[in-house]
C-alpha positions in Angstrom: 0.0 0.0 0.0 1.6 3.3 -1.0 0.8 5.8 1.6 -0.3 8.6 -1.1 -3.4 6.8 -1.7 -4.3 5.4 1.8 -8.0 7.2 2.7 -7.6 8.8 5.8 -6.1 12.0 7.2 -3.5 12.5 9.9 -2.7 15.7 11.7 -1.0 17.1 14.6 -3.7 19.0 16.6 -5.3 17.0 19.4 -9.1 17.0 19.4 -10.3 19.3 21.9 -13.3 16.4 22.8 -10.6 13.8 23.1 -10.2 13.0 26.9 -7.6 10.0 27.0 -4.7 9.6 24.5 -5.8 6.4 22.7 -8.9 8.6 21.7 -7.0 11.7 20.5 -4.2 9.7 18.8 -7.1 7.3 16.8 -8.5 10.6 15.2 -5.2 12.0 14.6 -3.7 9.4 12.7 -6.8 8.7 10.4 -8.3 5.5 12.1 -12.0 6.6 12.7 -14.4 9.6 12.3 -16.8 10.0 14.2 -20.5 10.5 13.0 -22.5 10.9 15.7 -22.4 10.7 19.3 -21.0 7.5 20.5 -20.6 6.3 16.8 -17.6 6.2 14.6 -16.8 5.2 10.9 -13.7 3.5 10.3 -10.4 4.1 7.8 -8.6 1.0 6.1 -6.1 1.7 8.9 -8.7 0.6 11.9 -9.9 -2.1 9.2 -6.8 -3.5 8.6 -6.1 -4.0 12.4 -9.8 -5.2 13.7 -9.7 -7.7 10.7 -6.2 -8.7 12.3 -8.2 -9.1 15.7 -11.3 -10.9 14.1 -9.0 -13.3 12.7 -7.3 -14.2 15.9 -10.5 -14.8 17.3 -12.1 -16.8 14.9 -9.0 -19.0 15.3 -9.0 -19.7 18.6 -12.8 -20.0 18.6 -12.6 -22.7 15.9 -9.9 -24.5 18.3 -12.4 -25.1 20.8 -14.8 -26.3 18.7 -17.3 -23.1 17.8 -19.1 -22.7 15.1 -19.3 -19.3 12.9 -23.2 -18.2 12.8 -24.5 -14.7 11.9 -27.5 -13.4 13.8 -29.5 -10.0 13.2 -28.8 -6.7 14.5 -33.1 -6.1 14.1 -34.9 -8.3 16.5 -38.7 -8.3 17.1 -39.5 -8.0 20.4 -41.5 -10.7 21.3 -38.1 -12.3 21.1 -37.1 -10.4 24.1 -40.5 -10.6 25.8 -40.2 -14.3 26.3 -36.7 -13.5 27.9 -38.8 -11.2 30.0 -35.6 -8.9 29.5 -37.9 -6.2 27.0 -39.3 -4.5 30.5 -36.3 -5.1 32.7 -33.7 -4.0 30.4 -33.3 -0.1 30.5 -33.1 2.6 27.9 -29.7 1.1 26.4 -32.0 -1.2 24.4 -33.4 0.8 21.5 -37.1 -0.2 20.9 -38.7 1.2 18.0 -41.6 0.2 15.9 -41.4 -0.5 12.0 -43.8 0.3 9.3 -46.4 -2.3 10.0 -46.0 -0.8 13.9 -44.7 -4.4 14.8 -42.3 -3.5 18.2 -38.3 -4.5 17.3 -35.0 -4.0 19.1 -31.8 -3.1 18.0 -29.7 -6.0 19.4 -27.0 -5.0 22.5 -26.7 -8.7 23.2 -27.8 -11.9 21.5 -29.2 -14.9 24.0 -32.6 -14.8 23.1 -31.6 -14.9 19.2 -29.1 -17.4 19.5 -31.5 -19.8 21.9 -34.0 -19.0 19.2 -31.8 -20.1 16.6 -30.7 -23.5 18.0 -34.0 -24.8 19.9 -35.5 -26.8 17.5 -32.3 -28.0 16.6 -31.2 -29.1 20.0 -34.0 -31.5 20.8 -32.1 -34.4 21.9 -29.1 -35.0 24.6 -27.3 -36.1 21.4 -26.8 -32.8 20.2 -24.9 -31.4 23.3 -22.3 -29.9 24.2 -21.9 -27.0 21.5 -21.1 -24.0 21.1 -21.7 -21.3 18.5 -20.2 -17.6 18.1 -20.2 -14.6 15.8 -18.9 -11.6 15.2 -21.9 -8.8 14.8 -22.6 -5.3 14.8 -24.1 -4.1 18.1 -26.2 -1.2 19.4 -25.8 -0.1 23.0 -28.0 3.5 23.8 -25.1 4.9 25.9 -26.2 7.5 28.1 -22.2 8.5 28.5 -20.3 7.4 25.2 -16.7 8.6 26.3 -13.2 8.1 25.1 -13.6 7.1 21.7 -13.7 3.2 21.4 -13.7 2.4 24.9 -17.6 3.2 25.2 -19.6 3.4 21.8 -23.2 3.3 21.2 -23.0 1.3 17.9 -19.7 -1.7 18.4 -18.6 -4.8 17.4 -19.1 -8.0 19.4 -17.6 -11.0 19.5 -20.0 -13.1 21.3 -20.4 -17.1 21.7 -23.2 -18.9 23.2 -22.5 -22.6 24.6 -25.2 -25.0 25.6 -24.7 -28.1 27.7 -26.7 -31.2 29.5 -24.7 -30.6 33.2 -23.2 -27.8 35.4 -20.4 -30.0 35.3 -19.9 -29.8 31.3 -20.6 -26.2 31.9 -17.9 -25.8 34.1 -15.2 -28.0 32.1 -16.1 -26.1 29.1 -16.2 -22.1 30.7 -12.6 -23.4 31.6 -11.7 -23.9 28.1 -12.7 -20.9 26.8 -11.4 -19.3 29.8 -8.0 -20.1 28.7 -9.1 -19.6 25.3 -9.7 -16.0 26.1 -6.0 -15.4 27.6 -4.5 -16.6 24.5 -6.6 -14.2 22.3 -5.1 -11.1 24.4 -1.5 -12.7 24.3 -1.7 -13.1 20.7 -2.9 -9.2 20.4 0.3 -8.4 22.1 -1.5 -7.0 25.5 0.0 -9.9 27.9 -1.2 -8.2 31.3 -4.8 -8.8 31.0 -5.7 -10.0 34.9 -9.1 -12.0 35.5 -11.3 -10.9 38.3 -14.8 -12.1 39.3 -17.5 -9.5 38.3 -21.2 -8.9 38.9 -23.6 -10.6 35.9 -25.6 -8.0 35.9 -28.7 -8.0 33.3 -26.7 -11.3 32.0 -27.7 -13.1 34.8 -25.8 -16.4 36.2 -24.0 -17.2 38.7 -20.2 -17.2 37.8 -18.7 -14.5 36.0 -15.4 -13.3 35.0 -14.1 -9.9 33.2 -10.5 -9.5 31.4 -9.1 -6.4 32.2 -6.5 -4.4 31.6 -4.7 -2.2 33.7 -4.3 1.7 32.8 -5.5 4.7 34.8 -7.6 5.7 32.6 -9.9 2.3 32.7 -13.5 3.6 33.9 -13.9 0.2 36.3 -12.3 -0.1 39.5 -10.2 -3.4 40.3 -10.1 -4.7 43.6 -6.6 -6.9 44.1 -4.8 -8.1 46.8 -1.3 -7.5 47.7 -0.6 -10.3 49.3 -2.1 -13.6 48.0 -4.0 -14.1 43.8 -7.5 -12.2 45.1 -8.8 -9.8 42.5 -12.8 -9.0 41.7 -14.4 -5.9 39.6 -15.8 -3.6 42.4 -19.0 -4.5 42.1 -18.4 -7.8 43.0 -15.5 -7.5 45.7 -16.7 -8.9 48.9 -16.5 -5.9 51.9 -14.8 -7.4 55.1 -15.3 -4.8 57.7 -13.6 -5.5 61.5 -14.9 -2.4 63.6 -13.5 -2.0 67.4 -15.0 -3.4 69.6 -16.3 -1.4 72.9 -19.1 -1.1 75.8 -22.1 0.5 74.6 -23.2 4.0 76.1 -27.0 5.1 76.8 -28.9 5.8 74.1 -29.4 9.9 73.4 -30.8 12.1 71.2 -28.7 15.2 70.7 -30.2 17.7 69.1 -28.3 18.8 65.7 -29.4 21.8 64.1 -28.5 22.0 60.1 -26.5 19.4 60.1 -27.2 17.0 57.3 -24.2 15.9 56.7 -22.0 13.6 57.7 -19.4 15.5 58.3 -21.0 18.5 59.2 -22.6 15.9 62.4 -19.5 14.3 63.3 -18.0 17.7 63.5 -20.7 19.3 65.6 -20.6 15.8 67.9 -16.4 15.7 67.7 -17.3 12.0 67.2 -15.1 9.8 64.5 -16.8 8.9 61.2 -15.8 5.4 61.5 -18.9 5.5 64.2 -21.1 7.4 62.5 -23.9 5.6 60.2 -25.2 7.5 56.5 -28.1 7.1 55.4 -28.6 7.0 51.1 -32.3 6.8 50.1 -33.5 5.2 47.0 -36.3 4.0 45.0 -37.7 1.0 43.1 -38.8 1.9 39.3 -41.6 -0.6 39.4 -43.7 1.4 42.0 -41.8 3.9 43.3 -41.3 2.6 47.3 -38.3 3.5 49.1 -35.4 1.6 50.1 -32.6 3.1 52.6 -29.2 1.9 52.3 -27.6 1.9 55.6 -23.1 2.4 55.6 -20.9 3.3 57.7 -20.0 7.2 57.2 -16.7 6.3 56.0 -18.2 3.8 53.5 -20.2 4.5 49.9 -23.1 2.2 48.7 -22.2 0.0 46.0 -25.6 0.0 44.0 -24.7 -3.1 42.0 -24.7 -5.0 45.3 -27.8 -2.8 46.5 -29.7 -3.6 43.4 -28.8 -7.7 43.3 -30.5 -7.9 47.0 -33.2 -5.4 46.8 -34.1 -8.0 43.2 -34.9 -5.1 40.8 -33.9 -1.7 39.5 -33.5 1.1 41.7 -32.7 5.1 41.4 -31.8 8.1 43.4 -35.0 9.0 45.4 -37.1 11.9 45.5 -37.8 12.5 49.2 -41.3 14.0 49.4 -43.5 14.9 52.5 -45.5 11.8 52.0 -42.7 9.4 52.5 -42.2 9.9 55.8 -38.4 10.4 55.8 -36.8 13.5 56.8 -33.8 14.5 54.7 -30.8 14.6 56.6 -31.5 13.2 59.7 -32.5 9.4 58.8 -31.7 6.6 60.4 -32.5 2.8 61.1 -34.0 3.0 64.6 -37.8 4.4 64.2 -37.7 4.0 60.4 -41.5 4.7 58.8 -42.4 1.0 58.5 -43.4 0.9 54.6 -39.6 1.8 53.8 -37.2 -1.0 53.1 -34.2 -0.8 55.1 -30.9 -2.7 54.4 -27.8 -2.5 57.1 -24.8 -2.8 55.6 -22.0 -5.3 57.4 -19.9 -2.3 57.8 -22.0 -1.4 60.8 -21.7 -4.8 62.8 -20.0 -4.4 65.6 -20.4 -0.6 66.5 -21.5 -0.3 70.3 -22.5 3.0 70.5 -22.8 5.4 66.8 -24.3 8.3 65.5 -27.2 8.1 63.2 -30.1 10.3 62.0 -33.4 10.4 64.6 -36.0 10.1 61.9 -36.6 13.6 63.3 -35.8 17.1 61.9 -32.3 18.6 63.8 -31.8 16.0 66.0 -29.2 12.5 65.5 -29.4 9.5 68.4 -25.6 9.0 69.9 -24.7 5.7 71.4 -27.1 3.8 69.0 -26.7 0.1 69.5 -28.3 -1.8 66.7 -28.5 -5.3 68.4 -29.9 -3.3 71.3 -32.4 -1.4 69.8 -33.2 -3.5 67.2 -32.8 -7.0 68.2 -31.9 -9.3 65.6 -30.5 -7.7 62.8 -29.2 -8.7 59.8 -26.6 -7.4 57.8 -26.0 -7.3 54.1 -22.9 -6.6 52.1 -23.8 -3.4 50.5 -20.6 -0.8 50.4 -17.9 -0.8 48.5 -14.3 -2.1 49.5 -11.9 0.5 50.3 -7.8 0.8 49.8 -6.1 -1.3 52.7 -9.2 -3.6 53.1 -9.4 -6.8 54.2 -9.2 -9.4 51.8 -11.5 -11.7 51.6 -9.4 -14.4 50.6 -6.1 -14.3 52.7 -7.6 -12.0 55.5 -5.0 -9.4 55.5 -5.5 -5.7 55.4 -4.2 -5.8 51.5 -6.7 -4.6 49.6 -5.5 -2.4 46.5 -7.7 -0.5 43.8 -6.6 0.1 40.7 -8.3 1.2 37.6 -8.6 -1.2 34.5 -10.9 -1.3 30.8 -12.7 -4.6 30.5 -12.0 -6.2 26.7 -13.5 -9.7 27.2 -16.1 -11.3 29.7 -17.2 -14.6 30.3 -20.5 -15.7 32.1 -22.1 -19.2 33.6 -26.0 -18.2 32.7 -26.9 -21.4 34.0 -30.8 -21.9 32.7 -32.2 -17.8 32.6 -33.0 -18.3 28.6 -33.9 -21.9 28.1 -36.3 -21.8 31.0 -37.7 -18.7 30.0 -37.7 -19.0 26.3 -39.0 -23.3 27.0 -35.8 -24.8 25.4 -36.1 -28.3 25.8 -34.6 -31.3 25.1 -34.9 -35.2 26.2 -32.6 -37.1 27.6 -31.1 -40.4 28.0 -34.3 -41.7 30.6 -36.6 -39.9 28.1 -37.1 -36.8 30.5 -37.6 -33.1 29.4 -34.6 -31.3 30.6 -33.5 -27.3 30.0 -29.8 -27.0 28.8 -27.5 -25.2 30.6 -25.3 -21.9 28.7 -22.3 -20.4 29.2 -21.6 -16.9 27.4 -18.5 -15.6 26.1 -17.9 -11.8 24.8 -15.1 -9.6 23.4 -15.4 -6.1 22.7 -13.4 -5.9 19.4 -13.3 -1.8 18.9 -12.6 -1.4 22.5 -9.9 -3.7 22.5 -8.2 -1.6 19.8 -8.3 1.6 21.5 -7.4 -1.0 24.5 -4.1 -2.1 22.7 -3.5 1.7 21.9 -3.8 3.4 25.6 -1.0 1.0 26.7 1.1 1.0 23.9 1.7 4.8 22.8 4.0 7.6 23.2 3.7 10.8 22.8 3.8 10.6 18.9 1.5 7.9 18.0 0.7 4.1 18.5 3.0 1.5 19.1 1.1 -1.5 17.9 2.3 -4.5 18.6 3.2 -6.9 15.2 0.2 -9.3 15.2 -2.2 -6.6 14.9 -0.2 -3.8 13.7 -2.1 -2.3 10.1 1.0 -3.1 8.4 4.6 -4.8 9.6 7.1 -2.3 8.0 6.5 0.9 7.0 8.8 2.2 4.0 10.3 6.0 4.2 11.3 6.9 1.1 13.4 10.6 2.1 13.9 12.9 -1.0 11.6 10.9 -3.0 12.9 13.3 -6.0 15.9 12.3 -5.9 16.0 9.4 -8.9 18.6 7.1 -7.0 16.7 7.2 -3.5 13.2 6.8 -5.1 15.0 4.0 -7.4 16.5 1.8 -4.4 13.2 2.5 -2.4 11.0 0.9 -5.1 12.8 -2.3 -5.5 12.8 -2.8 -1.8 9.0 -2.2 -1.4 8.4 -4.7 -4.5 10.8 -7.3 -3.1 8.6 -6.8 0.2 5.7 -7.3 -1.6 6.9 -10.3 -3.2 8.2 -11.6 0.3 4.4 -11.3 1.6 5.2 -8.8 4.0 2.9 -6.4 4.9 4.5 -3.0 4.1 3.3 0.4 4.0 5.1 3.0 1.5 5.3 6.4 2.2 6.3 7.6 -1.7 5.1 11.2 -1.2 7.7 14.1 -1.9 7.2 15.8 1.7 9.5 17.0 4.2 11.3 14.5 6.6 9.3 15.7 9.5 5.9 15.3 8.2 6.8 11.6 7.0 8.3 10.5 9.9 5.1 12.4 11.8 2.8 10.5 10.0 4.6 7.1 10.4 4.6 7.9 14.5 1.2 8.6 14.3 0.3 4.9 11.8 2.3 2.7 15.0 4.1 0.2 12.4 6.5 -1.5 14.3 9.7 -1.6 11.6 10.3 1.5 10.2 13.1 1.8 7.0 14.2 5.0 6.2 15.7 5.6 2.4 17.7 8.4 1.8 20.0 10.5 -0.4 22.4 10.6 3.1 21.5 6.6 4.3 22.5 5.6 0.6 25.7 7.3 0.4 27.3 4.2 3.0 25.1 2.1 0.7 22.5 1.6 3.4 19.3 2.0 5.4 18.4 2.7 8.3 16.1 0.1 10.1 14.4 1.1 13.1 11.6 -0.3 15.7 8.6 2.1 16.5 9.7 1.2 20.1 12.8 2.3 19.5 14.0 -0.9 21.2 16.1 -1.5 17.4 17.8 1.0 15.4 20.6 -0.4 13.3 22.2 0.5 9.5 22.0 -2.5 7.1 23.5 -2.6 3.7 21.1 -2.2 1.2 21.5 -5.9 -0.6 21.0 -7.2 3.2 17.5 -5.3 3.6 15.2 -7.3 2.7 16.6 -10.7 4.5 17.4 -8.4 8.0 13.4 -6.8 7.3 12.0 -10.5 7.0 14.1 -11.9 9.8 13.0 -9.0 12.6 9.8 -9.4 11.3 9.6 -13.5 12.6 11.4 -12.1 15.4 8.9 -9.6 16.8 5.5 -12.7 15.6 7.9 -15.1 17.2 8.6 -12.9 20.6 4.5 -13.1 20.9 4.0 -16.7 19.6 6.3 -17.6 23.0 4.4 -16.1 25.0 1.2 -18.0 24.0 2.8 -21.3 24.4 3.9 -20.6 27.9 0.2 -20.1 28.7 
């Protein structure tokens, strides 16, 4: 490909809208455009490296026994009534009607097409285990699209469905493609991927696992431990709270005038937070009755957590007259009985502490919930915190770091087949629902993925297996009739060699070509030129800048070939050691 006709431009201003570097850097060097909010077209550039990704899936789908299928973005949605997921699911599905007013959906996920697909197919115990997969266009109605690829509205999804006759079969095969999974992001070149549980959220299941990468910019939180292999998402980190222990005081209440704050009553009380117990109200969307989260003042609610145990969907309240609670000063002792209240375990334990009265300027002191209450019981609600205890080992090890998720795996366990009646018979003649496992890469998010880790401040650095093109040809002083001579017989014998080789024959200043090859994150660069050629040589560089050697010019093309195999083998390696 010669460089002069590659559709796409490339220039040095960062967007102003960009807010991470993966982002700015994708616009800048002529990968994507964006169209609309949360929606992006793409250049032969981002084609040539998601078709790299796409085919390192499909490979090490097809090792594990998955079968290619195609299913359709437009779904009617009695498809996802019979999931019972048209109501519960949000305002990220788009419904719409078509011209004969028949309801549809714009598909963000695929179990009830791909149970749809294989049901009458999958009749008998014979049929099973199996597993099929595509890779699809998606449609996610993003409330918050931000930084670029790493949360679109309109994606694409690699997503694989597997359907089994035991949780045991289940569990040998989620192992497989669990593995399967590792190798996919060792073979993109992103080796640090961690595993940690997650929350199944509107998936459903019981067992789930997200791939993440580590950057600060990531918008999920990681909980890991310091000291032994513990590491969850945030929303599914158990919270292991050990509070002092201490006699109980009398029960009083103090009277607290504006103070509606935590902090504002712990500092009128000069009481420590870590005694103090806040109070965050919600409400359920089906009918609109409260629930109050109960944490310790130091703590914050985890609403993932909230939601899973309250059993529905839940949002920020509206505190009216009528409810009965008075913002501010809530509590758990003398709640209005038609609230739901749920005590966090971060308040176990805590003789005597400082909660709201239920009654305007005033907060109890010395409130002991076993006391007051009599049996309680306490739910993990809050999130952990830096220097937690881990669940796992025990110790006060708890880190958080910040990570983007680029794959997922889930155990659904029977949620469609049960609810869509998949059936099929087995060996005693009996009616039995198969069991599914669900498996999902982000394939746009796991380019701009691959680019926040690997960039400078010029461009990409893309590692080989999914790099646009392997070597990227500089031909300096393309006027000059020797230099543009010498750099066309080396980009033909490249050519002829099967390497994939970019060409920049434009007559342009130094700077702008080795710009625009910073900004295109090939990992050999060759530089041609009137100065290179007078010691008979180029000069043969790494985008990393890890090689940077001068190679006689009837040596190019074997020394090009050989770093080439090099860099695939360097990454091969690390697959096998998997």
């Amino acid at each position: 490909m010669k460089i002069s006709k590659l559709v796409g431009p490339r220039f040095k201003e960062r967007p102003a809208d960009c807010v991470i570097d993966s982002h700015a850097l994708m616009i800048r060097g002529g990968y994507m455009k964006s169209v609309g909010n949360g929606i992006y077209s793409e250049y032969p550039a981002l084609r040539r490296i998601t078709a790299k990704i796409e085919r390192i899936i499909r490979e090490e789908m097809d090792a594990i026994d998955g079968q290619e299928i195609l299913l359709p973005v437009t779904m009617p949605a009695d498809l996802w009534e019979e999931s019972g997921r048209y109501e519960s699911v949000g305002s990220e599905l788009l419904r719409f009607r078509d011209r004969n007013q028949s309801k549809m959906v714009l598909g963000m996920t695929h179990e009830e097409a791909a149970v749809q697909l294989v049901r009458e197919y999958a009749q008998t115990y014979t049929k099973y285990p199996f597993m099929i997969y595509q890779l699809q266009r998606k449609f996610r109605d993003e409330a918050r699209p931000r930084a670029g690829m790493i949360r679109v509205r309109e994606f694409t999804m690699k997503d694989a469905y597997s359907f089994h006759t035991s949780q045991e079969d289940l569990e040998r095969y989620y192992d497989i493609c669990y593995n399967a999974y590792l190798r996919i992001f060792q073979r993109a070149g992103i080796p640090d991927v961690v595993t940690v549980a997650s929350d199944s959220g509107m998936m459903g299941g019981s067992i789930s696992h997200e791939y993440m990468l580590l950057t600060p910019v990531g918008e999920d939180s990681i909980v890991l431990c310091q000291e032994c292999d513990y590491r969850a998402n945030m929303e599914a980190a158990e919270n292991i709270v050990a509070n002092a222990p201490e006699e109980p005081g009398e029960l009083a209440c103090i009277e607290t005038p504006d103070c509606k704050t935590i902090e504002d009553v712990c500092a009128f009380l000069h009481s420590p937070v870590e005694t103090s117990c806040k109070a965050v109200v919600y409400q359920k969307n089906r009918d609109d009755s409260y629930v109050v989260a109960f944490v310790r003042g130091d703590y914050e609610v985890n609403e993932t957590k909230l939601r899973n145990i309250v059993g529905e969907e839940i949002h920020a309240a509206d505190i009216t007259p009528e409810s009965g609670l008075t913002a501010g000063y809530i509590g758990p002792y003398q709640l209005p009985e038609n609230v739901m209240a749920i005590l966090d375990i971060s308040l176990k334990g805590i003789a005597g502490m400082v909660a709201g009265a239920n009654k305007e300027g005033y907060h109890y002191t010395s409130l002991n919930l076993d006391r007051e209450l009599g049996e309680v019981s306490y739910r993990d609600i809050s999130k952990v915190k830096e220097g937690g205890i881990c669940p796992c080992c025990g110790k006060p090890a708890l880190r958080i770091q910040r990570g983007i998720e680029v794959g997922n795996i889930f155990q659904l366990g029977t949620k469609y087949t049960k609810a869509m009646n998949m059936q099929y018979t087995d060996e005693k003649g009996e009616l039995q629902y198969p069991i599914m496992g669900c498996y999902g890469i982000g394939v746009g998010r796991l380019v701009a993925s691959i680019c926040e880790a690997y960039h400078d401040e010029y461009g990409p650095i893309w590692p080989i297996s999914i790099a646009p093109w392997q070597v990227h040809l500089c031909c300096v002083r393309a006027d000059d009739e020797e230099t543009r001579k010498v750099a066309d017989h080396l980009y033909r014998q490249l050519e002829d060699a099967g390497v994939e080789v970019i060409y920049d024959d434009r007559d342009v200043r130094a700077g702008a070509m080795f710009s625009d090859a910073d900004l295109l994150g090939v990992p050999i660069r060759v530089v041609i030129s009137p100065r290179n050629l007078k010691e008979s040589c180029v000069e043969i560089t790494t985008r990393d800048k890890a090689v940077k050697e001068m190679v006689p010019v009837e040596e190019a093309l074997e020394h090009i070939c050989g770093l080439k195999e090099k860099m695939l083998g360097q990454i091969a390696e690390r697959v096998s050691k998997r």
